[in-house]
C-alpha positions as CSV (number, residue, x, y, z in Angstrom):
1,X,21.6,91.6,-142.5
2,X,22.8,87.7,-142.4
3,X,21.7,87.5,-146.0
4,X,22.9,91.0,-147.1
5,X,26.5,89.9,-146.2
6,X,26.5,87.0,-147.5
7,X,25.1,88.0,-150.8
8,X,27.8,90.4,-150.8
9,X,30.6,87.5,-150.1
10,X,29.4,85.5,-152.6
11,X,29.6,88.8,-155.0
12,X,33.3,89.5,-154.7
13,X,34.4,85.2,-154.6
14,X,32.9,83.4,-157.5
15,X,31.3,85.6,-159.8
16,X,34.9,87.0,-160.6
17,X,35.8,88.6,-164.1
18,X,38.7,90.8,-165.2
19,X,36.9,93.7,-166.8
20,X,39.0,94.7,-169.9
21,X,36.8,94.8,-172.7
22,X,34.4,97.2,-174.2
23,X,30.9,97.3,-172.6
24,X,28.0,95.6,-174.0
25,X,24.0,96.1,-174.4
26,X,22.2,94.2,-171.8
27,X,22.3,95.2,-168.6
28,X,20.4,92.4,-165.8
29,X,18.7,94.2,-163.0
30,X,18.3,91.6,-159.7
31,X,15.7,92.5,-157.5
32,X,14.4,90.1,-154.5
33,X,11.5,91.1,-152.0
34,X,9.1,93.8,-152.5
35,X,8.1,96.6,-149.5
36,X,9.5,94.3,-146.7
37,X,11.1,96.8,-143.7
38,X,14.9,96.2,-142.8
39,X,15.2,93.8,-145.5
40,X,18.8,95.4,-147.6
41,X,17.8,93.9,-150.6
42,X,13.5,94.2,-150.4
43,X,12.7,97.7,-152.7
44,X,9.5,99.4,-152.1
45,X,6.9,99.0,-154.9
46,X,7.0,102.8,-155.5
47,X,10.7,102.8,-155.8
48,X,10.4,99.5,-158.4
49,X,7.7,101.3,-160.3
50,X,10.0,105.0,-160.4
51,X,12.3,102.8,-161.6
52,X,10.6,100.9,-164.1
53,X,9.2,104.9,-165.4
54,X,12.8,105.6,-165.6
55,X,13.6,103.3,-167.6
56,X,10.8,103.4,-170.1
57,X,10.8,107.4,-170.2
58,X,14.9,107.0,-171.4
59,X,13.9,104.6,-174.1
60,X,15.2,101.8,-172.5
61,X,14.1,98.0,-174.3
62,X,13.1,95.6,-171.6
63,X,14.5,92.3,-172.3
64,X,12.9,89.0,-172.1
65,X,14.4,86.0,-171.0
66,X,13.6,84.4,-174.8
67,X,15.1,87.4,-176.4
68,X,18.3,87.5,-174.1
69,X,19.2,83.7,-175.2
70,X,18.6,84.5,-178.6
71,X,20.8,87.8,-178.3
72,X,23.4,86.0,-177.0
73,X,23.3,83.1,-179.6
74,X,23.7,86.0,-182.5
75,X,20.0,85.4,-183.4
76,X,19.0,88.6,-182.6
77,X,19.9,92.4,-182.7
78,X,19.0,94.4,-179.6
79,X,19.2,98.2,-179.3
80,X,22.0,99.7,-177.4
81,X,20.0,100.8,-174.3
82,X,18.2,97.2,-173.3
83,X,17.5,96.2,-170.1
84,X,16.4,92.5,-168.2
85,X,14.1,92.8,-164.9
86,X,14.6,89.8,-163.0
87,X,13.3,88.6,-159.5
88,X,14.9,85.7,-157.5
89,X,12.8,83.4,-154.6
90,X,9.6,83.4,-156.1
91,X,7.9,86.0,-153.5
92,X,4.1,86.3,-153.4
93,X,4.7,89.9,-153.5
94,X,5.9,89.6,-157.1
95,X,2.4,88.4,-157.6
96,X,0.6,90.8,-156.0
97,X,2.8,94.4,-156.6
98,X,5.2,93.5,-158.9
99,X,2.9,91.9,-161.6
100,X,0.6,94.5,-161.7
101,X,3.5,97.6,-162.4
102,X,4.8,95.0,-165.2
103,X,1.3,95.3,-166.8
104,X,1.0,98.7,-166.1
105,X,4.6,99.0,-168.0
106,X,4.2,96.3,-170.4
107,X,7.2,94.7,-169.4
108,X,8.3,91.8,-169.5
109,X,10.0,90.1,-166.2
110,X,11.8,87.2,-164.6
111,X,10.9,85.2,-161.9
112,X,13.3,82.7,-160.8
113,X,11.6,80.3,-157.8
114,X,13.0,77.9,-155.1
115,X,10.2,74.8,-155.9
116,X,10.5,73.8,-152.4
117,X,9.6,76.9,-150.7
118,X,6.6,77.0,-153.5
119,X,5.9,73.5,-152.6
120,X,6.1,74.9,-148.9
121,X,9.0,72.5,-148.0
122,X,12.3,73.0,-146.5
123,X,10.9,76.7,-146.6
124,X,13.4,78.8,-143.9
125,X,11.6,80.9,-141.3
126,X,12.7,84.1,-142.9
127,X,10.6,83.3,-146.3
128,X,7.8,85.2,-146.3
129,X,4.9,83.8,-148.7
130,X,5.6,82.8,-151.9
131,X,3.3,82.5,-155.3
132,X,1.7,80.0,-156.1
133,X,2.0,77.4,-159.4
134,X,-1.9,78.5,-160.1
135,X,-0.6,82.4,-159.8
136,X,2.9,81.5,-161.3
137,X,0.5,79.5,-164.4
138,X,-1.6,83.1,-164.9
139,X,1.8,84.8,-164.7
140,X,3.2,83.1,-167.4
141,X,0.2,82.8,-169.9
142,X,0.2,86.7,-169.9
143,X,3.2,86.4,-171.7
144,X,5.4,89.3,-169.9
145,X,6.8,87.2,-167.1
146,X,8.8,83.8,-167.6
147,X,9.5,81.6,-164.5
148,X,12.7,79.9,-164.3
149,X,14.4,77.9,-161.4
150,X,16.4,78.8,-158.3
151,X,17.3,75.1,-157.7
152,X,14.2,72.9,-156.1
153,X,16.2,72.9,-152.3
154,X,20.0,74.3,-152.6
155,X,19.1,77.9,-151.7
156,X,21.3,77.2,-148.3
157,X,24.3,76.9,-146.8
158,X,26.1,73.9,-145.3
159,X,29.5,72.9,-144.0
160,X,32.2,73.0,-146.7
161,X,35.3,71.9,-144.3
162,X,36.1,70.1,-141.0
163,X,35.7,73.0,-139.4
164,X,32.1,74.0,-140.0
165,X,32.5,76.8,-142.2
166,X,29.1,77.1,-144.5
167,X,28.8,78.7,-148.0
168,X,26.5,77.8,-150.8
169,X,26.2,74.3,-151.4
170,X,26.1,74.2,-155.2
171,X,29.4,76.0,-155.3
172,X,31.8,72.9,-154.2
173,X,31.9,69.4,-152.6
174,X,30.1,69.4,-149.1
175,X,31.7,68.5,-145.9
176,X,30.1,65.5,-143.6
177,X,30.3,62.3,-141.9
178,X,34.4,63.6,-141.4
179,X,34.7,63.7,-145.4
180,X,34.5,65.6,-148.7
181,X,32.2,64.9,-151.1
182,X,33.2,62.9,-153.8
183,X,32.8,63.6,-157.4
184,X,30.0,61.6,-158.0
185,X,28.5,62.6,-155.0
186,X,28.2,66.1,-156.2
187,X,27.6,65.5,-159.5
188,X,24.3,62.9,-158.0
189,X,23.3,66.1,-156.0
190,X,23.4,68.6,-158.4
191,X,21.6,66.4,-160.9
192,X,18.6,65.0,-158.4
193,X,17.7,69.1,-157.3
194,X,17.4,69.9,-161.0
195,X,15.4,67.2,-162.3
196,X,13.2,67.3,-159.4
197,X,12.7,71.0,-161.0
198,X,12.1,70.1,-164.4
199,X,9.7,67.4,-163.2
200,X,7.7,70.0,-161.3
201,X,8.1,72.5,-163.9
202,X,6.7,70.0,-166.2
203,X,3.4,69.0,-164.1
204,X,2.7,72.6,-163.0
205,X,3.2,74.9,-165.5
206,X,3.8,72.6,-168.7
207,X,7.2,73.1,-169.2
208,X,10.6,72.7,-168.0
209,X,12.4,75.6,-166.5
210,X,14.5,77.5,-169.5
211,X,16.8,78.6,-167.3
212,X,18.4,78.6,-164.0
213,X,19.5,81.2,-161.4
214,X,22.1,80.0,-159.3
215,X,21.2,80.8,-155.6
216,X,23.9,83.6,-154.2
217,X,25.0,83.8,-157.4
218,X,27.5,80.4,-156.9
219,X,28.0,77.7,-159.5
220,X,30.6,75.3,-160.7
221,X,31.0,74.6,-164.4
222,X,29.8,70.8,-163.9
223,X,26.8,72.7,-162.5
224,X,25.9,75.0,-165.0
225,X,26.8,71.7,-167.5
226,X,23.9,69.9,-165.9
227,X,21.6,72.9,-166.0
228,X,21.9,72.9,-169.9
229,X,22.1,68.9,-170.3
230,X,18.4,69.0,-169.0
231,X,17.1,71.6,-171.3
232,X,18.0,75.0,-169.6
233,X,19.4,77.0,-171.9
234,X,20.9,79.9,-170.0
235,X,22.0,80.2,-166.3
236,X,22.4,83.7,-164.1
237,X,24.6,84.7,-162.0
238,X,25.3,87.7,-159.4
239,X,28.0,89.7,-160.7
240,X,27.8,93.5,-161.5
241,X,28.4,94.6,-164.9
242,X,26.7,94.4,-168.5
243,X,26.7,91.1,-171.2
244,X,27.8,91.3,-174.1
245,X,26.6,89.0,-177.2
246,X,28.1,84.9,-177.0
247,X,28.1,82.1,-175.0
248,X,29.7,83.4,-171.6
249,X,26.7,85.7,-171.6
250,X,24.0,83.2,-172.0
251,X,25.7,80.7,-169.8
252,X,26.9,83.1,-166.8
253,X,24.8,86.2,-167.1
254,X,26.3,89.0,-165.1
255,X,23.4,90.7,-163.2
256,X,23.5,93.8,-160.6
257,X,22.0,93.3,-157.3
258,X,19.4,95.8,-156.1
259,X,19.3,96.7,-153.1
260,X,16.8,99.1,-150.8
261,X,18.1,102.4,-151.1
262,X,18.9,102.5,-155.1
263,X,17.1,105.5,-156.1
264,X,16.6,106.2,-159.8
265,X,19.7,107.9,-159.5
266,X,22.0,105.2,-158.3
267,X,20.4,103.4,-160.9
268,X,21.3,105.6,-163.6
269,X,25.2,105.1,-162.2
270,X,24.5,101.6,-163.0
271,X,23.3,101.3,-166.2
272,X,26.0,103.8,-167.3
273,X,29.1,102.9,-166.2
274,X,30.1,99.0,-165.7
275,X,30.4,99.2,-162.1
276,X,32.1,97.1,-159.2
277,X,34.6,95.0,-161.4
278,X,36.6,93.4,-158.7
279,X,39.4,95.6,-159.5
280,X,37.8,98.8,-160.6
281,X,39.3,100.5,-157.9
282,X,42.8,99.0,-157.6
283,X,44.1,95.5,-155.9
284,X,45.7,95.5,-152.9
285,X,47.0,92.8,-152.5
286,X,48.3,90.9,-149.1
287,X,50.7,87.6,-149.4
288,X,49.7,85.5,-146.1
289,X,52.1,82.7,-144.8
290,X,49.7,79.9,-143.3
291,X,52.7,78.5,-141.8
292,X,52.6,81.5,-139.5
293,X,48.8,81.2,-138.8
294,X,48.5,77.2,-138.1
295,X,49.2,76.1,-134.6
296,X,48.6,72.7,-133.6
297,X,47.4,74.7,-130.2
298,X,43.1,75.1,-131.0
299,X,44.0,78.9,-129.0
300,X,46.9,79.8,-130.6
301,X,45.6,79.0,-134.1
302,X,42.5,80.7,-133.5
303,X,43.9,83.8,-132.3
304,X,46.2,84.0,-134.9
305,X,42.9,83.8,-137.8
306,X,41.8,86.7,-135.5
307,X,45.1,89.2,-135.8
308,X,45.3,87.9,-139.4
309,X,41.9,89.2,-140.0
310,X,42.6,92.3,-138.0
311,X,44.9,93.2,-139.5
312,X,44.4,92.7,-143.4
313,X,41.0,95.1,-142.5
314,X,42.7,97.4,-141.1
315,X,45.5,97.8,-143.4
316,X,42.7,97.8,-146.4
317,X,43.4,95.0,-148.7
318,X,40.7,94.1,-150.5
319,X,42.7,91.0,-152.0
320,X,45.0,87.7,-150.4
321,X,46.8,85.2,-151.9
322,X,46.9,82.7,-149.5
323,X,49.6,79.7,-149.1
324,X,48.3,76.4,-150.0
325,X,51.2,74.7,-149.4
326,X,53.5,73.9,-146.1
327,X,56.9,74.7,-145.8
328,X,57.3,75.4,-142.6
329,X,61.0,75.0,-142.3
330,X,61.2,78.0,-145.0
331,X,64.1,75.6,-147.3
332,X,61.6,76.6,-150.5
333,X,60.9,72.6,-151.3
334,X,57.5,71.7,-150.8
335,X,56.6,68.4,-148.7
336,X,53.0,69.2,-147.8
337,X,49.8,71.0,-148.4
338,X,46.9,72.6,-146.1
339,X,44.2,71.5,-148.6
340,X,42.7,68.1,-149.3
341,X,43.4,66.7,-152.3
342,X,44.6,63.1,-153.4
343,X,47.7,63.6,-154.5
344,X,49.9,65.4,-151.5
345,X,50.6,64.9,-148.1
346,X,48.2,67.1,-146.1
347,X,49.7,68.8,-143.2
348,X,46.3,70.3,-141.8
349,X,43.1,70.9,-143.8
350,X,43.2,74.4,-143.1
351,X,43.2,76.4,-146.1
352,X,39.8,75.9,-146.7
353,X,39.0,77.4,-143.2
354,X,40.7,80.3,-143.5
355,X,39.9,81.4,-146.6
356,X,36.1,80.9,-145.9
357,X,37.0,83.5,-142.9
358,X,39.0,85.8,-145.4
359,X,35.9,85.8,-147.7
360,X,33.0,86.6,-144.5
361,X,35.1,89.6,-144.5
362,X,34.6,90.5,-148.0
363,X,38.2,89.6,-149.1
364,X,39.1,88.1,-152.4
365,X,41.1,85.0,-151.5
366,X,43.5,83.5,-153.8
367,X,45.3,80.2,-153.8
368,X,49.4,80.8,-153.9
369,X,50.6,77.4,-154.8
370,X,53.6,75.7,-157.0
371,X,53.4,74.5,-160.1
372,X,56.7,72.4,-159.8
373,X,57.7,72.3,-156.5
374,X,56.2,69.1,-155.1
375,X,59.3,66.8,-153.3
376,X,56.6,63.8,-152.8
377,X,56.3,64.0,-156.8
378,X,60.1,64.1,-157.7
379,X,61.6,60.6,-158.1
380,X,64.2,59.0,-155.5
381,X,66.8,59.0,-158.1
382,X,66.0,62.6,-159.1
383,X,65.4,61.2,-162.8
384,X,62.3,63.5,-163.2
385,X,63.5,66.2,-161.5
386,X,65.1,69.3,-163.4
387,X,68.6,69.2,-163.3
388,X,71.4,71.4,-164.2
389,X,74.8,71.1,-165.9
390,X,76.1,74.6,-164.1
391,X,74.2,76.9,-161.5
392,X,71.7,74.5,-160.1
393,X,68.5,76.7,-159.3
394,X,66.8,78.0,-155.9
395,X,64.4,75.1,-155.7
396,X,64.4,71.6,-156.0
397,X,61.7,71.3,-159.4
398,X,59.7,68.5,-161.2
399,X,60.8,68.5,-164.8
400,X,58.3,70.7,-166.6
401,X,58.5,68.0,-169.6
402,X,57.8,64.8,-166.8
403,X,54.4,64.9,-168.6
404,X,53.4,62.2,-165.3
405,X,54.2,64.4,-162.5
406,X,52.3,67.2,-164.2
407,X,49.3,64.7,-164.4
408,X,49.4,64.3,-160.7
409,X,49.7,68.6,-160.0
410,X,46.8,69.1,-162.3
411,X,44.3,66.4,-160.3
412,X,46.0,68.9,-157.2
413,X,44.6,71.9,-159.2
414,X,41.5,70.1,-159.9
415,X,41.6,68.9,-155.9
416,X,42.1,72.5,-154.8
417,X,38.9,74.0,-157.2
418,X,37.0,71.5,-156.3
419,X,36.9,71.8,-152.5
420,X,37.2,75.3,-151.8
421,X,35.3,78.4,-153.0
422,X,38.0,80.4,-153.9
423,X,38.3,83.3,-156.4
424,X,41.6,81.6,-158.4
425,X,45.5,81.1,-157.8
426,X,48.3,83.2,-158.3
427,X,51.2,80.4,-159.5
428,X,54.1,80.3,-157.2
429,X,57.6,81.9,-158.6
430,X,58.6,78.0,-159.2
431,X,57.8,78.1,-163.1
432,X,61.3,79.5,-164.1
433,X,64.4,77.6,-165.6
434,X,68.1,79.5,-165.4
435,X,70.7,79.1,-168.2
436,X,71.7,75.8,-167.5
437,X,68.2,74.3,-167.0
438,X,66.9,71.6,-168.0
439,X,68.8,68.6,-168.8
440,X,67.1,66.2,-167.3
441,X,65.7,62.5,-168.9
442,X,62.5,63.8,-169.3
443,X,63.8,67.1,-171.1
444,X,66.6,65.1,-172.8
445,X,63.7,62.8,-174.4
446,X,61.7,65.7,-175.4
447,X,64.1,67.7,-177.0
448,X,65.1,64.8,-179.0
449,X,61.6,64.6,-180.0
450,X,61.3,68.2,-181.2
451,X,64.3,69.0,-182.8
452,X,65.8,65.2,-183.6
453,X,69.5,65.8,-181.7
454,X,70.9,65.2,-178.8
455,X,70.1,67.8,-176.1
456,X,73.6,67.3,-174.0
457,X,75.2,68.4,-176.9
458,X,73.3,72.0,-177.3
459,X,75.8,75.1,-177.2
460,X,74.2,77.9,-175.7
461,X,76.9,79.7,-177.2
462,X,75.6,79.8,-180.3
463,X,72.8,82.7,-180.7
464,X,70.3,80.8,-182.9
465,X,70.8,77.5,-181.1
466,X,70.3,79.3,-177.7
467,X,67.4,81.5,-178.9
468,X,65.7,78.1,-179.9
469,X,66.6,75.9,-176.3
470,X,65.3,79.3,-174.6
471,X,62.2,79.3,-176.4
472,X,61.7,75.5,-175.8
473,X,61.8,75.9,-172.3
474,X,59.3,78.9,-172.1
475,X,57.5,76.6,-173.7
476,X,57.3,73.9,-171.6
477,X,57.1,76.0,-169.1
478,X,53.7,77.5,-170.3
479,X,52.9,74.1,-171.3
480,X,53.0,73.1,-166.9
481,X,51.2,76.1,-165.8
482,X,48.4,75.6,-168.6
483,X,47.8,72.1,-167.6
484,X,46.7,73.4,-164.3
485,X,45.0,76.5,-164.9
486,X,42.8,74.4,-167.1
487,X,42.5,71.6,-164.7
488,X,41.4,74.4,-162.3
489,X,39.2,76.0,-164.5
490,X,37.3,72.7,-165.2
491,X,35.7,73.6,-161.8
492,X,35.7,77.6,-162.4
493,X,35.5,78.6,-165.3
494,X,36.1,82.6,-164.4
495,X,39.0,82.2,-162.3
496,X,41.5,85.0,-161.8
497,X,45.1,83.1,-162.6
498,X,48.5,85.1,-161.4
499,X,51.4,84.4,-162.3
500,X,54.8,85.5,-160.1
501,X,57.6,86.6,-162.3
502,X,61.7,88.0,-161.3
503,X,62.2,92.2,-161.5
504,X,64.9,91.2,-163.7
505,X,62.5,89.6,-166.3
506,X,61.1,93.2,-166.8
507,X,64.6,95.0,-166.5
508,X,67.4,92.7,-168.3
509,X,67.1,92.3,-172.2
510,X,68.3,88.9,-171.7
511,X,66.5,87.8,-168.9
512,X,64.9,85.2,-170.9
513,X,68.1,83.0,-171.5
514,X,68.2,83.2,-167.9
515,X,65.0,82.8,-166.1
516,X,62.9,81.0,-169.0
517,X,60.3,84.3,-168.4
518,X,58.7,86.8,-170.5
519,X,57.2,90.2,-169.4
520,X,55.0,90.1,-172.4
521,X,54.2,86.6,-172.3
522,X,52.7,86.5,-169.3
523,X,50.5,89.7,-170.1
524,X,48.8,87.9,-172.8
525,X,48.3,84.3,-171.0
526,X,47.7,85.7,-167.3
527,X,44.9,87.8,-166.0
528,X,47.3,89.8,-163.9
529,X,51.2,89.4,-163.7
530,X,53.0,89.6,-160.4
531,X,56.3,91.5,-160.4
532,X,58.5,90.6,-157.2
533,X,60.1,93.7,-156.7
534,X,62.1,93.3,-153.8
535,X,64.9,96.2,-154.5
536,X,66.5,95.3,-151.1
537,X,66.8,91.8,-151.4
538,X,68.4,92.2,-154.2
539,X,70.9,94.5,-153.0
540,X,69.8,97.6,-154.9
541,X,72.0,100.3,-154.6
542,X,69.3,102.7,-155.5
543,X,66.0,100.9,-154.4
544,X,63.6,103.7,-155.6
545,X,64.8,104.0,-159.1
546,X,64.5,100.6,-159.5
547,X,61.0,100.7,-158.9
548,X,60.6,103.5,-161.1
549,X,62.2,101.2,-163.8
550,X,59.8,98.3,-163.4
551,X,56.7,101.2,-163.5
552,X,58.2,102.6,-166.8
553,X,58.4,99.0,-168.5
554,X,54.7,98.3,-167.4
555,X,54.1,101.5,-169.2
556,X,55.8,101.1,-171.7
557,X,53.9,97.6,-172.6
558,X,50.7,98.9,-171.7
559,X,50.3,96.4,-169.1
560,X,49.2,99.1,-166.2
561,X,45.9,97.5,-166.3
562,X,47.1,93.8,-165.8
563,X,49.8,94.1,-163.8
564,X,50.7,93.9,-159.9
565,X,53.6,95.2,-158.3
566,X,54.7,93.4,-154.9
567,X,57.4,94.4,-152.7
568,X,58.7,93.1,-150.1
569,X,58.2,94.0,-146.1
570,X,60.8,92.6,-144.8
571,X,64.8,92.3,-145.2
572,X,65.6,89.3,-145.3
573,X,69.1,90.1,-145.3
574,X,69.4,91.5,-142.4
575,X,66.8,89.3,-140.9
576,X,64.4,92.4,-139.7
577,X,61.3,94.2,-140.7
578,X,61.6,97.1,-143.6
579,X,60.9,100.5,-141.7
580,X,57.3,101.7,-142.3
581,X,58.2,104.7,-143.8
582,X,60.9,102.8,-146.2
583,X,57.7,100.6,-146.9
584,X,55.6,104.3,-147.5
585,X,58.2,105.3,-149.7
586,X,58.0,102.2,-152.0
587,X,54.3,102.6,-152.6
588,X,54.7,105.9,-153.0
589,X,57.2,105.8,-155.9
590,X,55.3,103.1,-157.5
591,X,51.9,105.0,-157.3
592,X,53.4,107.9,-158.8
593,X,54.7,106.1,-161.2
594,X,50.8,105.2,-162.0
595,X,50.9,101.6,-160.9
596,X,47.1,100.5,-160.3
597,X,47.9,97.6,-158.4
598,X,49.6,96.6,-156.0
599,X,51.1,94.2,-153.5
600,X,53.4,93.0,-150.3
601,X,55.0,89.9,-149.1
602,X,55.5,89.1,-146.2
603,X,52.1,89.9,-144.2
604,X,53.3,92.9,-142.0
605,X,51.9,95.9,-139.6
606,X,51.8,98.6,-141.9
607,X,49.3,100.5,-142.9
608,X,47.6,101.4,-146.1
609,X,46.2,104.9,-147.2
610,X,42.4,104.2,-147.9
């Protein structure tokens, strides 16, 4: 059950990707043990063989591993109904039930094998026997099954933060001796497991390992980087779906987990539709303040992790962006972070902890951060901080063009990726700049760069001359936010990135001169855009229509599908909690509107429909 669950975690955190494109040919099937009782994930060899007749009586193509790489590297053509049988652990039952039906089939398989268990070392009680090099050698010169690797020993779990929390140890830096893991520490680790495969691979069977499936389905980009630098050339994962031709395929193939009750019907489901995208069925999506969850008080804190918990499962959201930062005296400006990192004062390594919580419970946890809004970063004179000649914004901002400070925020991204397990971010509503933003040095030195003039001297008055400073800023705007997604995404590659944007970006045909935001921009560049749609904080005299607005401009740029609509819980106003049936009448409005997704901030006690 211990494995089933967190087979299923690891299913829903790092194996992540926004399904919006057209489905492809290959479909991985990922089986495990063979006729083992109260095992979730162990079929019976009858129901492995009804499905393998399935299969072959619907004309399906059974894949091999060579033909998969070669598909994906546009090498070959396979027909549209192809399949891939694979096997993780290495199991002497593959041997001795699951070979045989392959025969019988003439299909080929593949086996992926943990070389410590076959080497009977470090091999956990709950292993049952596992095949031999002699029976993988036979195996293999059959030609229908090719044995890859499952790491030589990092099918386990060890502490990932202070706290103890566990999860897959090839997925981020390990916790120990009251420390992270440094970068060449990992990097060290992950490179000594896989060439202890390929040397073993090499002795026993003659060859080293082609490819490499990442136990629980986690990985990190430097991982799967090292994988291929010693000769693999493709690496699987554990996410549902089907692969289409390129390199994503052949470097994070998506495979579907079978468990013990798939009949050939539920298999039929799966090889037909491209089931259990993250968001197939809708986000809901919870905003959690960690400032109202840390306590320096051990009791306290830990009480509040279990109402936070509580309550996001019973209340049904399936998604949380949780704060990474501290600001605990709610001014907006951001002195501290709850994540280690070398870059920012940490007020608690917590983030890390609780997130690892969120994710036991099958939540999709992501980072809510800043891009901007670091005070330890922003200069004692102000000189790299944005600055205005009028209305002086909400928060107190690094320059978007101080091209230094954003060094130091993408190392933070890098920091965050590196250290946690998370699914991705959703960027903090820092990245905007109003109408008289930015004139600071750093912006005064860059527009002088780009357009040769004087940027104090710029007359928003003039149409083209404001259409052009507008743009600019977008711009560097973008420009900030790109530096850290890919900083991030130098860790994980398949992050989810949000983006908060203002109502009024979406309602007001100039909001753009004023907020430095585009609706449409952030479609393209974000996987899902945030709408803050807080009608009563902004003083709506008709709160529902408003709504109804922002749904009809969604529509209207067909960005149902990659958008998420947040209100808000709480009036902040009048300093009170938003009625419940207020709050049932916001989601109500927007789902009939046809919003897909959708969101709250602050954390509350309301209640979702299921």
């Amino acid at each position: 059950m211990l494995k089933k669950l967190f087979l299923i975690i690891c299913l829903s955190i790092v194996c992540i990707l926004p399904a919006h494109g057209a489905f492809a040919n290959v479909t991985i099937l990922c089986y495990h043990e063979v006729d083992r009782a109260g095992d979730a994930f162990a079929v019976s060899h009858q129901r492995f063989e009804n499905h393998l007749q399935f299969l072959k009586n619907e004309g399906y193509h059974f894949v091999s591993l060579d033909e998969y790489v070669r598909y994906c590297r546009g090498e070959l053509n396979l027909p549209a109904k192809s399949v891939m049988i694979t096997f993780d652990d290495g199991y002497r039952s593959f041997y001795t039930k699951v070979y045989p039906l392959l025969k019988k089939y003439h299909a080929p398989g593949m086996l992926a094998i943990v070389s410590s268990w076959t080497n009977h070392e470090e091999k956990p009680n709950d292993v049952r026997d596992t095949a031999s090099w002699a029976e993988l050698k036979e195996m293999e010169d059959s030609g229908l099954v090719t044995v890859v690797s499952h790491t030589h020993a990092m099918h386990k779990q060890q502490a990932i933060n202070p706290q103890g929390g566990r999860n897959g140890v090839v997925g981020s830096h390990l916790y120990f001796d009251g420390r992270y893991e440094t970068d060449d520490e990992y990097h060290t680790r992950i490179a000594n497991d896989i060439n202890e495969v390929q040397s073993l691979f090499q002795e026993n069977l003659g060859h080293k390992a082609r490819a490499m499936v990442w136990p629980y389905g986690i990985y990190t980009k430097e991982a799967v980087d090292i994988a291929t630098q010693s000769g693999m050339d493709a690496t699987f994962l554990l996410d549902g779906g089907v692969n289409e031709v390129g390199e994503d395929a052949r470097l994070y193939a998506k495979r579907i987990i079978m468990e013990s009750d798939f009949d050939v019907n539920r298999l039929q489901q799966l090889l037909t539709v491209n089931h259990d995208t993250w968001d197939s069925s809708g986000i809901r999506m919870a905003q959690v303040d960690l400032d109202n969850i840390y306590s320096k008080n051990s009791q306290h804190y830990e009480q509040n992790i279990a109402g936070l918990l509580s309550n996001l499962l019973n209340n049904n959201i399936n998604t949380v962006a949780l704060q990474a930062f501290a600001d605990p005296d709610g001014d907006g400006n951001v002195d501290e972070v709850y994540f280690a990192n070398s870059q920012i004062p940490v007020r608690a390594d917590i983030f890390n902890y609780v997130a690892n919580r969120l994710q036991q419970q099958q939540i999709i946890v992501m980072a809510w951060l800043p891009t901007l809004n670091y005070q330890s970063l922003i200069s004692q004179d102000d000189s790299n901080a944005v600055k205005s000649r009028g209305e002086k914004g909400w928060y107190h901002r690094l320059s978007p063009f101080d091209q230094k400070g954003l060094e130091h925020v993408n190392r933070l991204f890098y920091d965050l990726a590196a250290n946690t397990q998370i699914a991705g971010v959703l960027l903090q509503d820092d990245l905007y700049l109003n109408q008289d933003e930015d004139f600071s040095l750093p912006a005064q030195a860059a527009y002088r760069q780009k357009f040769g003039k004087d940027l104090l001297a710029v007359n928003i008055k003039d149409k083209d001359e404001q259409a052009a400073f507008t743009q600019w800023k977008i711009e560097a705007l973008d420009n900030a936010a790109d530096g850290a997604i890919k900083a991030f995404k130098s860790v994980r590659p398949h992050a989810v990135i949000m983006r908060d944007v203002y109502a009024g970006t979406l309602l007001y045909a100039d909001a753009a001169n004023w907020l430095g935001q585009r609706y449409t921009d952030c479609l393209r560049k974000y996987d899902y855009t945030v709408v803050m749609a807080y009608p009563f904080m902004d003083k709506e005299e008709k709160p529902y229509e408003y709504l109804k607005k922002i749904a009809q401009v969604v529509k209207d740029n067909q960005g149902m599908g990659k958008t998420l609509v947040k209100i808000q819980t709480y009036d902040w106003n009048n300093k009170c909690w938003l009625d419940s049936k207020i709050f049932a009448k916001q989601m109500q409005t927007l789902k009939a509107a046809g919003m897909k997704h959708l969101g709250y901030y602050p954390l509350g006690f309301v209640h979702w429909d299921k």
